[in-house]
DRENLUMFI-185829 format. One line per 10 residues: their letters; for each residue x, y, z of N, C-alpha, C. Coordinates in pm, whole numbers, plus 50000, padded with zeros to 5 digits. Last residue first. Layout:
! residues N
a = X,Y,Z,X,Y,Z,X,Y,Z  ...
! end
This chain:
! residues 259
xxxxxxxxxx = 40978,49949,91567,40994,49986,91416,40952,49790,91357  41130,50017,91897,41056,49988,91793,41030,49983,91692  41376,50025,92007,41310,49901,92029,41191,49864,91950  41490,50295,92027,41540,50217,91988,41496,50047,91960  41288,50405,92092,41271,50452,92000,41386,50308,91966  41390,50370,92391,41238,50296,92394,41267,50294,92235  41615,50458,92403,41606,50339,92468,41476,50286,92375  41541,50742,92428,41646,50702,92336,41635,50551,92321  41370,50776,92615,41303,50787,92506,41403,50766,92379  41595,50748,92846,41431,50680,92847,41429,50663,92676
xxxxxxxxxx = 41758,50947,92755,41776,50805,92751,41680,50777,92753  41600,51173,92832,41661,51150,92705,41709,51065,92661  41566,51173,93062,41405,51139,92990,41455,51157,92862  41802,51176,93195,41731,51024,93210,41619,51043,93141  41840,51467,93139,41918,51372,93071,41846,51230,93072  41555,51641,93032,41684,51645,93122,41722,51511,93060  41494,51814,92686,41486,51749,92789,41585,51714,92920  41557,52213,92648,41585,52038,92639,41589,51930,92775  41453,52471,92534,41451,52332,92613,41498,52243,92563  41669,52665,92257,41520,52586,92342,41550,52498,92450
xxxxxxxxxx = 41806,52703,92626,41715,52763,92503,41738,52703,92375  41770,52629,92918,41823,52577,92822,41711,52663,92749  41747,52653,93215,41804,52769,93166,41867,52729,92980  41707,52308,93296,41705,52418,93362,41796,52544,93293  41581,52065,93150,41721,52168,93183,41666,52308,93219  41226,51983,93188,41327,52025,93119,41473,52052,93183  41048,51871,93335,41096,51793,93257,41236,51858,93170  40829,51907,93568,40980,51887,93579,41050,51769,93479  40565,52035,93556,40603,51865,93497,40773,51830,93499  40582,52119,93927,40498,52127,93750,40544,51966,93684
xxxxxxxxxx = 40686,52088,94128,40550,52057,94139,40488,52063,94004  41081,52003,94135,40937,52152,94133,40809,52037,94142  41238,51776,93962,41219,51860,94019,41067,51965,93992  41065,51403,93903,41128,51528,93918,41140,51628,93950  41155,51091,93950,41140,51172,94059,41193,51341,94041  40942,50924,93725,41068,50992,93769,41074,51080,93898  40855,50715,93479,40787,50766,93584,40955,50804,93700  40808,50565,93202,40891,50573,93289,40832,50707,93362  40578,50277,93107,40591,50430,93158,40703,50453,93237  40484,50144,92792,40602,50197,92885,40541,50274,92998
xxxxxxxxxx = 40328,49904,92615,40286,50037,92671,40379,50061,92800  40197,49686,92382,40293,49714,92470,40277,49855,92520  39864,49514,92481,39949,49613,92368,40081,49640,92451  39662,49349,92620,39796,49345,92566,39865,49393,92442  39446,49518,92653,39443,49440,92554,39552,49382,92526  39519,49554,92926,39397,49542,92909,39393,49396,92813  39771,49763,92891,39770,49621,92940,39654,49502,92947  39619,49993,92815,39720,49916,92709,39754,49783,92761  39482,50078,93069,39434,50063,92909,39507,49979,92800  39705,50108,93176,39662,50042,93236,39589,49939,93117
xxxxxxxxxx = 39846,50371,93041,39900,50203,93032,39869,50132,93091  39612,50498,93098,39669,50509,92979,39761,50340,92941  39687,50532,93368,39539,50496,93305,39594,50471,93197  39926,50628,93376,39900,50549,93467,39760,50454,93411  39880,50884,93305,39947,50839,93225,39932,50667,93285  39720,51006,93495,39695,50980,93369,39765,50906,93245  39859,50990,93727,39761,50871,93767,39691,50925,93567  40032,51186,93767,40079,51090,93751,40003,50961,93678  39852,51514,93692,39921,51368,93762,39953,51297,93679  39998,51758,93551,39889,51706,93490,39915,51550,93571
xxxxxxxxxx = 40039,51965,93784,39992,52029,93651,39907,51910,93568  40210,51793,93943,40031,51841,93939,39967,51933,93885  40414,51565,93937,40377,51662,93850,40189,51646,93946  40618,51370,94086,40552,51554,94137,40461,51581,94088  40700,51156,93922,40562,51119,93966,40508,51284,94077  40693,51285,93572,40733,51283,93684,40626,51276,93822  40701,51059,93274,40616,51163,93348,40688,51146,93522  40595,50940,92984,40712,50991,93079,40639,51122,93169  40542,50652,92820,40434,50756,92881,40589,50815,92960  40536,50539,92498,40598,50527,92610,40582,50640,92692
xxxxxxxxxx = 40363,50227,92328,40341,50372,92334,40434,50400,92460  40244,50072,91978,40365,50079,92098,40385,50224,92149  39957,50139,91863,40097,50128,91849,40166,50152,92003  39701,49920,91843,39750,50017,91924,39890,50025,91893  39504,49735,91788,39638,49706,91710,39739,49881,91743  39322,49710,91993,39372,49570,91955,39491,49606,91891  39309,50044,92110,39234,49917,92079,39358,49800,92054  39244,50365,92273,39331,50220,92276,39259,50122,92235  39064,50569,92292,39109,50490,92152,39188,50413,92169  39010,50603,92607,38882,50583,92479,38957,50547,92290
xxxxxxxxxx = 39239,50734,92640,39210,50654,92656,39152,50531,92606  39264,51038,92500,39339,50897,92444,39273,50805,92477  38956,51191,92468,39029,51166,92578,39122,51081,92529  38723,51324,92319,38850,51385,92366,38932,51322,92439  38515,51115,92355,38614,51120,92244,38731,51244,92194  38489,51169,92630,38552,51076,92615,38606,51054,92487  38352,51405,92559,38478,51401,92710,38587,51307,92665  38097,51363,92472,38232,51485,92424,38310,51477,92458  38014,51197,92633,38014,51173,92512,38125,51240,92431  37935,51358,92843,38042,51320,92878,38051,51229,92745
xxxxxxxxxx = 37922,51732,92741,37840,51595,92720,37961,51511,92719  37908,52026,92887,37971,51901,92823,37956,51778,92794  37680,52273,92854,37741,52171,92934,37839,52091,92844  37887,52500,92730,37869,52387,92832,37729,52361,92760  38157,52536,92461,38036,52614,92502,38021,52479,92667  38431,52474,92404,38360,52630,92340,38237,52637,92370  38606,52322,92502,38515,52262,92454,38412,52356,92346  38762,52494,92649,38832,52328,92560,38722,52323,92443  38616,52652,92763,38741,52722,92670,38723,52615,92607  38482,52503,92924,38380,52578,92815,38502,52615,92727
xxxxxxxxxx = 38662,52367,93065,38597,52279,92981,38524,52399,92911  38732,52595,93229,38854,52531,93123,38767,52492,93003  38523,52624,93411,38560,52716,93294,38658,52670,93189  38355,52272,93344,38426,52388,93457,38453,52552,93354  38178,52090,93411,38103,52193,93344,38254,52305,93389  38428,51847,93537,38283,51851,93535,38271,51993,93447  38694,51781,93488,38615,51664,93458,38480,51709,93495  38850,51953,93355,38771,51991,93288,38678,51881,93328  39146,52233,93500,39069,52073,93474,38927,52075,93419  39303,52412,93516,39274,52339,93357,39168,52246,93349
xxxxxxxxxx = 39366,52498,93709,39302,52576,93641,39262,52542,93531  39590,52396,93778,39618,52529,93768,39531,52568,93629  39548,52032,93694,39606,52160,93776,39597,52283,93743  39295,51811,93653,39413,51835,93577,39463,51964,93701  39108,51506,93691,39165,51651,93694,39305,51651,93641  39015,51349,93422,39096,51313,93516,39113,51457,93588  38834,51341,93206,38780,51289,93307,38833,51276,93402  39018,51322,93021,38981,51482,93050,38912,51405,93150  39299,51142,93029,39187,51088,93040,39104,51267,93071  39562,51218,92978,39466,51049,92893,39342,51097,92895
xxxxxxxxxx = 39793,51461,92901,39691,51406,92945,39583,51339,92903  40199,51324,92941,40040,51409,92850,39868,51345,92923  40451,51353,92994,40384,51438,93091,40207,51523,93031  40495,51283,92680,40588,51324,92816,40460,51407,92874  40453,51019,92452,40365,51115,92542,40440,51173,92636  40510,50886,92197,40568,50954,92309,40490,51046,92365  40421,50612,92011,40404,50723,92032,40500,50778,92176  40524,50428,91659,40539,50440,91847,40470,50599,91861  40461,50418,91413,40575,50316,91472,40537,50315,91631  40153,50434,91206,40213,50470,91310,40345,50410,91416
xxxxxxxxxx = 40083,50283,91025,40140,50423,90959,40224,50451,91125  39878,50103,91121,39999,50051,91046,40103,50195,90977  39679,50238,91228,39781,50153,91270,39902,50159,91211  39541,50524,91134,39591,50401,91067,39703,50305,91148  39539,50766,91372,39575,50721,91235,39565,50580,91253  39460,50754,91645,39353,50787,91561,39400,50744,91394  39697,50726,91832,39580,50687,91827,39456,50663,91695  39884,50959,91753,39867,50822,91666,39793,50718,91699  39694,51179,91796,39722,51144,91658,39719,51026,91653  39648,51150,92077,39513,51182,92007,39540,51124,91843
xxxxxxxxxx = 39898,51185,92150,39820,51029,92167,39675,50999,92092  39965,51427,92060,40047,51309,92038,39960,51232,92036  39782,51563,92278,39758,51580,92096,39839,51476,92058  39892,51502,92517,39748,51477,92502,39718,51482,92329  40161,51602,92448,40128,51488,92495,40034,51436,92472  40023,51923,92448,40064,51809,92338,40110,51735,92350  40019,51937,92678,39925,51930,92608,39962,51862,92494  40293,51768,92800,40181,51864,92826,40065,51806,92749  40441,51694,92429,40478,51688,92538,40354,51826,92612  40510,51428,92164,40410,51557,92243,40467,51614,92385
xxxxxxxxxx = 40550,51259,91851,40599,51306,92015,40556,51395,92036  40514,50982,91680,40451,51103,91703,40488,51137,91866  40712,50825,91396,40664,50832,91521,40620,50962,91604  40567,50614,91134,40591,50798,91186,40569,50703,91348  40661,50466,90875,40609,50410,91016,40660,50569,91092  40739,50504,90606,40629,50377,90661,40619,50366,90745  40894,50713,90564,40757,50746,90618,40662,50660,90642  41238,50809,90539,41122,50674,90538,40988,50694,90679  41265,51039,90354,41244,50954,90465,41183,50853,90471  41305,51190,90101,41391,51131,90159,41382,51061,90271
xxxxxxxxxx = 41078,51387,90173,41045,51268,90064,41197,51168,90049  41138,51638,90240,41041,51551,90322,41058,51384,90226  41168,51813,90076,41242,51768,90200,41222,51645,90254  40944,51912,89949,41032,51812,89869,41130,51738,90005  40668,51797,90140,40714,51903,90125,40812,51832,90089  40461,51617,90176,40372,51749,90159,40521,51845,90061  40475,51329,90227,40593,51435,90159,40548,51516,90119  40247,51191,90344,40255,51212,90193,40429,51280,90161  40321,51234,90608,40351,51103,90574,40329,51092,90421  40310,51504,90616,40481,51482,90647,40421,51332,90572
xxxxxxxxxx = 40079,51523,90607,40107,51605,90560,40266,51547,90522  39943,51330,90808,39933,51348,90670,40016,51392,90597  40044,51494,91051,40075,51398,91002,40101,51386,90884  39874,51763,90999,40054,51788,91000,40078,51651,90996  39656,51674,91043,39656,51717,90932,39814,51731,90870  39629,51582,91309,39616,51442,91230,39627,51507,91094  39673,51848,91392,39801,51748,91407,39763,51643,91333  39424,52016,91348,39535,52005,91311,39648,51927,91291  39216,51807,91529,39272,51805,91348,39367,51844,91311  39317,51942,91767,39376,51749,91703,39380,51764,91551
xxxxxxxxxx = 39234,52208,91716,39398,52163,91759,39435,51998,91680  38976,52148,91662,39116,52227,91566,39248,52173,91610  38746,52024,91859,38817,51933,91770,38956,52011,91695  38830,52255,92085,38826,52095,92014,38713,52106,91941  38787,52646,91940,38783,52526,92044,38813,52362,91966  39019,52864,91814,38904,52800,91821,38905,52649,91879  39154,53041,91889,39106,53082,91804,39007,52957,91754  39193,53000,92186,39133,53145,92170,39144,53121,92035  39304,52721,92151,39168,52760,92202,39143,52864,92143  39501,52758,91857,39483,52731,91959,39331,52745,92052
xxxxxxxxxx = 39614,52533,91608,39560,52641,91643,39519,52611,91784  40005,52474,91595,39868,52404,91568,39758,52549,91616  40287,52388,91470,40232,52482,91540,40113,52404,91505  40582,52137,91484,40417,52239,91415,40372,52301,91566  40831,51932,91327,40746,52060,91472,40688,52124,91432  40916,51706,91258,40874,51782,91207,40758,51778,91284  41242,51505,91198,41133,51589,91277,41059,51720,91236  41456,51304,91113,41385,51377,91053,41273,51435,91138  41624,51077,91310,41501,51132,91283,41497,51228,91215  41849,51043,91481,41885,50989,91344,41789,51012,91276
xxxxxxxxxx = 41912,51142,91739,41845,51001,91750,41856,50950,91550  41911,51439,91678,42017,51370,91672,42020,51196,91709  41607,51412,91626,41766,51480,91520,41869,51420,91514  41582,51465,91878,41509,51323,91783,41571,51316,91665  41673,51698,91961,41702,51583,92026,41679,51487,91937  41542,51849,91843,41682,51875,91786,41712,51712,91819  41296,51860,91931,41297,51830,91781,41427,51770,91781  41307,51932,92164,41306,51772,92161,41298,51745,92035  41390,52154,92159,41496,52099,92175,41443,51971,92155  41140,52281,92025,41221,52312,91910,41402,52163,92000
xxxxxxxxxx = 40902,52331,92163,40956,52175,92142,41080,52148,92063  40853,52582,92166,40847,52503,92307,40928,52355,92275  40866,52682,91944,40956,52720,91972,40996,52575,92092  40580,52620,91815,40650,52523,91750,40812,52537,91846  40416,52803,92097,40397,52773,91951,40512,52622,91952  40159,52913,92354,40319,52904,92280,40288,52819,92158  39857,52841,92457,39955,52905,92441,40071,52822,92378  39623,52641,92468,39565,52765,92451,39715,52890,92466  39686,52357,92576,39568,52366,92417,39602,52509,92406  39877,52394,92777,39738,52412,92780,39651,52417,92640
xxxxxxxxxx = 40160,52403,92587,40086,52515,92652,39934,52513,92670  40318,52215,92384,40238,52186,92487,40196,52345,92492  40384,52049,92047,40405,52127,92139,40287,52127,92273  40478,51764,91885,40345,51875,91890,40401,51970,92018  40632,51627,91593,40661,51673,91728,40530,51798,91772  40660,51361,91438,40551,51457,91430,40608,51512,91607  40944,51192,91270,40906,51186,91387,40778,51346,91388  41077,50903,91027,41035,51027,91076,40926,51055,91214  41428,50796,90975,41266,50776,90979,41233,50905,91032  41619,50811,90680,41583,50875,90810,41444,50801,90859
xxxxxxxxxx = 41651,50759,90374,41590,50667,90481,41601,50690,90638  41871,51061,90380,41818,50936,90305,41757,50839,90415  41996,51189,90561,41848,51211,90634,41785,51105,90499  42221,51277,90765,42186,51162,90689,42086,51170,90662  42195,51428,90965,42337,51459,90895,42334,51384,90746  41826,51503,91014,41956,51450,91047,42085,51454,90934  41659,51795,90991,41685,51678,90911,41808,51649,90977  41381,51914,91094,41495,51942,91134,41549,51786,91043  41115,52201,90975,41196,52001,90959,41316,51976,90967  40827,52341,91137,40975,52328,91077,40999,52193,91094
xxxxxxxxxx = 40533,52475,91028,40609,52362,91083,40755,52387,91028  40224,52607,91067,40332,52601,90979,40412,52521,91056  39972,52714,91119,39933,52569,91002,40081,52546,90972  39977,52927,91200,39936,52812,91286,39968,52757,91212  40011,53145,91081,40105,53099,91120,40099,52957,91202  39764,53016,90848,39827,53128,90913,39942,53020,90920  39572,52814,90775,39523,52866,90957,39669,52906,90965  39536,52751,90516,39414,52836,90566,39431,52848,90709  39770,52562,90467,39777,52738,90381,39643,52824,90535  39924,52355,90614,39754,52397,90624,39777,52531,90593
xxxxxxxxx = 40172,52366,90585,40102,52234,90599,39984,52274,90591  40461,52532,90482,40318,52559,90571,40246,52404,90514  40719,52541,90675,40644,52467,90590,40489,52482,90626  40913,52703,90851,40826,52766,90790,40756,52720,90693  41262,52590,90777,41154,52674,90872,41029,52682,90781  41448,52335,90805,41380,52400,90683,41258,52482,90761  41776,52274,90899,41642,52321,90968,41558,52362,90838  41998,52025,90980,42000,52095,90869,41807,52098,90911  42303,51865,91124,42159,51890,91124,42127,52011,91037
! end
Protein backbone atom coordinates (compact mmCIF):
# COMPACT_ATOMS: atom_id res chain seq x y z
CA UNK A 1 0.00 0.00 0.00
CA UNK A 2 1.31 3.26 -0.96
CA UNK A 3 -0.35 6.86 0.82
CA UNK A 4 -0.28 10.23 -1.24
CA UNK A 5 -1.23 12.83 1.68
CA UNK A 6 -2.53 16.05 1.25
CA UNK A 7 -4.42 16.33 -2.30
CA UNK A 8 -6.02 19.32 -2.23
CA UNK A 9 -9.40 18.90 -4.15
CA UNK A 10 -10.97 22.30 -3.33
CA UNK A 11 -7.75 24.98 -3.20
CA UNK A 12 -10.58 27.57 -1.50
CA UNK A 13 -11.60 25.58 1.90
CA UNK A 14 -7.90 25.06 3.41
CA UNK A 15 -7.21 22.13 5.16
CA UNK A 16 -10.74 21.10 4.60
CA UNK A 17 -10.69 20.69 0.89
CA UNK A 18 -7.71 18.03 1.29
CA UNK A 19 -7.66 14.24 0.96
CA UNK A 20 -5.35 11.40 1.07
CA UNK A 21 -5.07 8.27 -1.60
CA UNK A 22 -4.25 5.13 -0.26
CA UNK A 23 -3.31 2.96 -3.43
CA UNK A 24 -3.40 -0.83 -3.44
CA UNK A 25 -0.03 -3.03 -4.22
CA UNK A 26 -1.66 -2.95 -7.78
CA UNK A 27 -3.41 0.00 -8.25
CA UNK A 28 -3.49 -0.24 -12.54
CA UNK A 29 -7.37 -0.77 -12.96
CA UNK A 30 -7.90 -0.64 -9.12
CA UNK A 31 -11.42 0.51 -8.67
CA UNK A 32 -12.08 3.33 -6.63
CA UNK A 33 -13.61 4.13 -3.33
CA UNK A 34 -14.73 8.15 -1.72
CA UNK A 35 -14.28 7.58 2.05
CA UNK A 36 -16.10 10.51 4.24
CA UNK A 37 -15.54 10.68 7.78
CA UNK A 38 -18.06 11.04 10.75
CA UNK A 39 -18.10 13.51 13.87
CA UNK A 40 -21.64 15.01 13.93
CA UNK A 41 -21.25 17.24 10.60
CA UNK A 42 -19.25 19.49 13.24
CA UNK A 43 -15.81 17.48 14.38
CA UNK A 44 -12.56 15.38 13.45
CA UNK A 45 -11.12 15.19 10.13
CA UNK A 46 -9.80 12.57 7.29
CA UNK A 47 -7.74 10.72 10.53
CA UNK A 48 -11.33 9.07 11.79
CA UNK A 49 -11.58 6.93 8.63
CA UNK A 50 -7.89 6.60 7.86
CA UNK A 51 -8.51 2.42 8.97
CA UNK A 52 -11.52 1.94 6.73
CA UNK A 53 -9.39 3.67 4.04
CA UNK A 54 -6.57 1.10 4.71
CA UNK A 55 -9.22 -1.59 4.91
CA UNK A 56 -10.75 -0.86 1.23
CA UNK A 57 -6.86 -0.91 0.32
CA UNK A 58 -6.51 -3.92 1.13
CA UNK A 59 -10.08 -5.09 -0.61
CA UNK A 60 -7.88 -4.04 -3.89
CA UNK A 61 -9.39 -0.18 -3.90
CA UNK A 62 -7.68 2.91 -4.38
CA UNK A 63 -9.33 5.21 -1.58
CA UNK A 64 -9.67 8.48 -1.24
CA UNK A 65 -10.32 10.12 2.40
CA UNK A 66 -11.27 13.77 2.69
CA UNK A 67 -11.80 16.12 4.96
CA UNK A 68 -14.83 18.22 4.35
CA UNK A 69 -15.98 21.61 6.06
CA UNK A 70 -17.56 21.60 9.04
CA UNK A 71 -20.73 23.23 10.84
CA UNK A 72 -18.69 25.85 12.84
CA UNK A 73 -17.41 26.95 9.53
CA UNK A 74 -20.41 26.72 7.79
CA UNK A 75 -23.82 25.22 7.81
CA UNK A 76 -25.76 22.49 5.05
CA UNK A 77 -25.50 22.45 2.13
CA UNK A 78 -20.86 22.70 2.55
CA UNK A 79 -20.26 19.59 3.98
CA UNK A 80 -22.41 17.52 1.04
CA UNK A 81 -21.05 19.85 -1.55
CA UNK A 82 -18.00 19.22 -0.40
CA UNK A 83 -18.08 15.43 -0.90
CA UNK A 84 -20.13 15.61 -4.32
CA UNK A 85 -16.89 17.97 -5.02
CA UNK A 86 -14.15 15.23 -3.66
CA UNK A 87 -16.16 12.78 -5.95
CA UNK A 88 -15.75 14.69 -9.04
CA UNK A 89 -12.62 15.31 -8.21
CA UNK A 90 -11.20 11.55 -7.88
CA UNK A 91 -13.81 10.53 -10.84
CA UNK A 92 -11.97 13.20 -13.33
CA UNK A 93 -8.30 12.15 -11.94
CA UNK A 94 -8.07 15.61 -10.28
CA UNK A 95 -4.75 14.13 -9.30
CA UNK A 96 -1.84 12.15 -11.57
CA UNK A 97 -2.30 9.21 -8.99
CA UNK A 98 -5.44 8.99 -9.51
CA UNK A 99 -5.70 8.20 -13.25
CA UNK A 100 -4.58 4.53 -12.97
CA UNK A 101 -8.05 3.50 -11.73
CA UNK A 102 -10.77 2.50 -12.93
CA UNK A 103 -13.24 5.31 -12.22
CA UNK A 104 -16.34 3.94 -14.21
CA UNK A 105 -18.04 3.04 -11.20
CA UNK A 106 -16.87 4.86 -7.55
CA UNK A 107 -17.85 3.35 -4.61
CA UNK A 108 -18.70 5.87 -1.75
CA UNK A 109 -18.12 4.89 2.09
CA UNK A 110 -19.15 6.95 5.22
CA UNK A 111 -19.43 6.19 8.41
CA UNK A 112 -21.89 8.39 11.47
CA UNK A 113 -22.18 11.41 9.87
CA UNK A 114 -20.57 10.62 7.14
CA UNK A 115 -22.67 7.73 6.54
CA UNK A 116 -25.33 10.42 6.16
CA UNK A 117 -22.69 12.36 3.54
CA UNK A 118 -21.95 8.86 1.75
CA UNK A 119 -25.65 8.43 0.89
CA UNK A 120 -26.10 12.13 0.22
CA UNK A 121 -23.17 11.59 -2.59
CA UNK A 122 -24.00 8.62 -4.29
CA UNK A 123 -27.47 9.37 -4.10
CA UNK A 124 -27.14 12.53 -5.84
CA UNK A 125 -24.40 11.66 -8.62
CA UNK A 126 -25.21 10.26 -11.85
CA UNK A 127 -26.29 6.70 -11.52
CA UNK A 128 -24.28 5.30 -13.70
CA UNK A 129 -20.86 6.74 -12.04
CA UNK A 130 -21.84 5.27 -8.89
CA UNK A 131 -21.04 1.15 -8.16
CA UNK A 132 -22.46 0.83 -4.47
CA UNK A 133 -22.73 2.84 -1.44
CA UNK A 134 -21.72 2.03 2.31
CA UNK A 135 -23.35 3.64 4.92
CA UNK A 136 -22.05 2.28 8.57
CA UNK A 137 -24.16 3.49 11.24
CA UNK A 138 -25.46 6.67 8.81
CA UNK A 139 -28.29 8.88 9.21
CA UNK A 140 -31.52 8.61 6.45
CA UNK A 141 -33.91 10.36 7.57
CA UNK A 142 -33.19 14.15 9.80
CA UNK A 143 -36.88 13.60 10.50
CA UNK A 144 -35.64 10.69 12.62
CA UNK A 145 -34.20 11.55 16.12
CA UNK A 146 -30.94 11.22 16.52
CA UNK A 147 -28.83 11.02 20.24
CA UNK A 148 -26.68 13.13 22.39
CA UNK A 149 -27.93 16.16 21.34
CA UNK A 150 -28.03 15.96 17.64
CA UNK A 151 -31.44 15.49 16.79
CA UNK A 152 -32.98 17.84 14.52
CA UNK A 153 -36.67 16.48 13.78
CA UNK A 154 -38.27 19.73 15.18
CA UNK A 155 -36.66 23.72 15.51
CA UNK A 156 -33.97 22.10 17.90
CA UNK A 157 -30.46 23.61 18.68
CA UNK A 158 -28.65 20.97 16.51
CA UNK A 159 -31.06 21.87 13.62
CA UNK A 160 -30.06 25.79 13.87
CA UNK A 161 -26.13 24.50 13.93
CA UNK A 162 -27.13 21.90 10.79
CA UNK A 163 -29.11 24.21 9.24
CA UNK A 164 -27.57 27.89 10.37
CA UNK A 165 -30.65 29.61 11.25
CA UNK A 166 -34.65 28.35 12.36
CA UNK A 167 -37.20 27.66 11.76
CA UNK A 168 -36.58 24.79 9.49
CA UNK A 169 -38.63 24.31 6.73
CA UNK A 170 -39.56 20.67 6.54
CA UNK A 171 -38.75 21.29 2.72
CA UNK A 172 -35.13 21.83 4.09
CA UNK A 173 -35.35 18.54 6.11
CA UNK A 174 -36.16 16.42 3.49
CA UNK A 175 -33.66 17.52 0.86
CA UNK A 176 -31.22 16.92 3.64
CA UNK A 177 -32.27 13.60 4.20
CA UNK A 178 -30.99 10.21 1.83
CA UNK A 179 -34.24 9.00 1.95
CA UNK A 180 -35.97 11.59 -0.21
CA UNK A 181 -33.33 10.52 -3.15
CA UNK A 182 -33.93 6.89 -3.55
CA UNK A 183 -35.27 6.50 -7.02
CA UNK A 184 -35.64 3.90 -9.93
CA UNK A 185 -31.88 3.60 -10.83
CA UNK A 186 -30.48 3.86 -7.16
CA UNK A 187 -27.16 2.23 -6.74
CA UNK A 188 -26.85 -0.89 -4.79
CA UNK A 189 -26.57 0.19 -1.19
CA UNK A 190 -25.35 -1.74 2.18
CA UNK A 191 -26.53 -0.14 5.55
CA UNK A 192 -24.34 -1.49 8.80
CA UNK A 193 -25.38 -0.72 11.87
CA UNK A 194 -25.58 -2.04 15.38
CA UNK A 195 -29.03 -2.74 16.49
CA UNK A 196 -27.55 -0.71 20.43
CA UNK A 197 -26.73 2.21 18.62
CA UNK A 198 -28.52 5.48 20.05
CA UNK A 199 -26.33 7.87 18.84
CA UNK A 200 -28.00 7.29 15.53
CA UNK A 201 -30.98 4.13 15.72
CA UNK A 202 -31.39 1.38 14.13
CA UNK A 203 -34.82 2.37 12.63
CA UNK A 204 -32.70 4.87 10.05
CA UNK A 205 -31.06 2.70 8.31
CA UNK A 206 -34.16 0.50 8.46
CA UNK A 207 -36.09 3.40 6.50
CA UNK A 208 -33.53 3.66 4.11
CA UNK A 209 -33.91 -0.01 2.93
CA UNK A 210 -37.41 0.08 3.36
CA UNK A 211 -37.22 3.00 0.67
CA UNK A 212 -35.11 0.75 -1.53
CA UNK A 213 -37.53 -2.15 -1.40
CA UNK A 214 -40.33 0.23 -2.48
CA UNK A 215 -38.83 0.53 -5.88
CA UNK A 216 -37.03 -2.66 -6.00
CA UNK A 217 -33.54 -1.51 -5.82
CA UNK A 218 -31.17 -3.79 -4.07
CA UNK A 219 -30.44 -2.55 -0.55
CA UNK A 220 -28.49 -4.67 2.41
CA UNK A 221 -28.63 -4.17 5.97
CA UNK A 222 -26.46 -5.98 8.16
CA UNK A 223 -27.56 -5.12 11.56
CA UNK A 224 -25.34 -6.49 14.66
CA UNK A 225 -25.30 -6.98 18.11
CA UNK A 226 -22.73 -4.30 19.10
CA UNK A 227 -20.79 -3.38 21.98
CA UNK A 228 -21.65 0.00 24.34
CA UNK A 229 -24.81 2.25 23.44
CA UNK A 230 -22.87 4.39 20.71
CA UNK A 231 -22.34 2.98 17.24
CA UNK A 232 -20.09 0.06 18.39
CA UNK A 233 -18.23 -0.22 15.38
CA UNK A 234 -14.72 -0.07 15.89
CA UNK A 235 -11.59 -2.34 17.64
CA UNK A 236 -11.20 -1.38 20.54
CA UNK A 237 -7.65 0.64 21.17
CA UNK A 238 -6.88 0.57 17.30
CA UNK A 239 -5.01 3.56 15.76
CA UNK A 240 -6.50 4.52 13.23
CA UNK A 241 -9.70 2.58 13.81
CA UNK A 242 -10.54 -0.21 12.40
CA UNK A 243 -13.53 -1.70 11.77
CA UNK A 244 -14.41 -4.92 14.00
CA UNK A 245 -14.07 -8.05 12.19
CA UNK A 246 -17.94 -9.21 11.05
CA UNK A 247 -18.41 -5.39 9.66
CA UNK A 248 -15.23 -6.20 7.70
CA UNK A 249 -16.57 -9.22 6.12
CA UNK A 250 -20.06 -7.76 5.81
CA UNK A 251 -18.65 -5.01 3.60
CA UNK A 252 -15.97 -7.43 2.07
CA UNK A 253 -18.87 -9.73 0.93
CA UNK A 254 -21.23 -7.03 -0.28
CA UNK A 255 -18.21 -4.98 -2.46
CA UNK A 256 -17.62 -8.28 -3.69
CA UNK A 257 -21.11 -8.60 -5.47
CA UNK A 258 -21.18 -5.41 -7.09
CA UNK A 259 -19.75 -3.66 -10.16
Amino acid sequence: MRTVEGIIYDPRNGQRGLGDLYLPERPQGAPCALVIHGGGWNAMDKHGLAGVAEFLCECGFGAFNINYRLLGQAPWPACGDDCLAAARFLLDAGHPDMQGLDRRNLVVVGASAGGHLALMTGLRLPAVQVRAIVAIAGPADLAFPLGSGLSMTGDTPYARKFFGALPVAESARRMASPVHYVGAESPPVLCVHSINDDLVPLAHSERLVAEYAKLGRRAELFSYDGPGRSHGIWIEGTDPHRLLPPLEAAIRRFLATVG
